[in-house]
N, C-alpha and C positions, 0 to 999 in steps of 0.2 A: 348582188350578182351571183353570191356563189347558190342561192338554192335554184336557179337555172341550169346550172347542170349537173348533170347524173351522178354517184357518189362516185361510178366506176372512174370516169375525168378527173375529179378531184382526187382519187387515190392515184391516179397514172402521173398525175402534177404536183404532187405534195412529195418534198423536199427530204430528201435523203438526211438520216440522222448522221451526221458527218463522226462522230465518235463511237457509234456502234458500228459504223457502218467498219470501220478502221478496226475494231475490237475483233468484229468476223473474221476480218480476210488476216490480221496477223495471229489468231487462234489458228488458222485454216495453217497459215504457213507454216508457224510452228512445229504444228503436229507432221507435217510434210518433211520438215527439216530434223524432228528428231527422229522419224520414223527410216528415213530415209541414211541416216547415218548409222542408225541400230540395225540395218537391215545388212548397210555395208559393213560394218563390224563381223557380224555374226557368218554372212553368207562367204567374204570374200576378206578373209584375216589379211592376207598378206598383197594382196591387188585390191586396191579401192579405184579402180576407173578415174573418170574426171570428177566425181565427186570430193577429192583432196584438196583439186583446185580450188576450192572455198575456200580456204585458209590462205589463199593470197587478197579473199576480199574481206573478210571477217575477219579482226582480230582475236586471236585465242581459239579459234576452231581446228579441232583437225580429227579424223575418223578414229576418234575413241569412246569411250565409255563418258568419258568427261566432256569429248567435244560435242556429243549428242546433247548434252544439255547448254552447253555454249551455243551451238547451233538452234536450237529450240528459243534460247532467249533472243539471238538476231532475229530469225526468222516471225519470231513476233513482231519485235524493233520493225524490223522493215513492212511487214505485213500492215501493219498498223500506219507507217508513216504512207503507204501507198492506197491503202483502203482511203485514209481523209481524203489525201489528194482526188481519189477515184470520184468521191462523192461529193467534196466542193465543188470540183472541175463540174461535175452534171447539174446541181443544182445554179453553178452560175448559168452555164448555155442553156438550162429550160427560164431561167428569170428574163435571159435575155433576151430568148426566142418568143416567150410571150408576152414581155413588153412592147418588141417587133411588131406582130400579128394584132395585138390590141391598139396601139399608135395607128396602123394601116386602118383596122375598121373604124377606129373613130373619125380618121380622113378622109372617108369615102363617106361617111354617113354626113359629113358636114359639109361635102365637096361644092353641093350648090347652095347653099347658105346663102352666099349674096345673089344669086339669081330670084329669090324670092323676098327681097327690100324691096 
């Protein structure tokens, strides 16, 4: 079945690498979370905005020179745990949805079956 369709199909349906796909988004986060606490350090010594607020969710964070790499290690942590989720979650609903669609054509294409015994 599969050289029936076009490569472009099969790359739009083929199945997210669930562990790089997590690798990306908490490298991404990471660099967001150190950059963003290096930023607050250097810019705004004595007023950190709501960015402080992390350190009521992250153990061990807070707008230093230390907490930027604390920061850096969650925001992979989480990056990471939320990247797999992002990518199993999609790969289930396209298994599903084309199990769906391919069930329906088989049952339409068998529908008069017994009309022709």
């Amino acid at each position: 079945m599969n050289e029936t369709l076009r490569p472009e199909l099969l790359l739009a349906f083929a199945p997210v690498d669930k562990r790089a796909f997590g690798i990306a988004v908490g490298v991404a986060l990471a660099l967001v979370m150190g950059l963003l606490t290096v930023a607050a350090v250097l810019l705004e010594p004595e007023e950190h905005g709501g960015i402080g607020l992390l350190s009521q969710f992250l153990a061990g964070y807070s707008v230093t020179w230390t907490g930027a790499l604390i920061g850096t290690a969650w925001g992979f942590f989480v990056g990471f745990i939320a990247g797999w989720f992002v990518a199993f979650t999609r790969n289930l609903t396209v298994a599903i949805w084309t199990f769906a669609v391919r069930t329906r054509a088989e049952l339409s294409a068998t529908r008069d079956f017994l009309e022709h015994i």
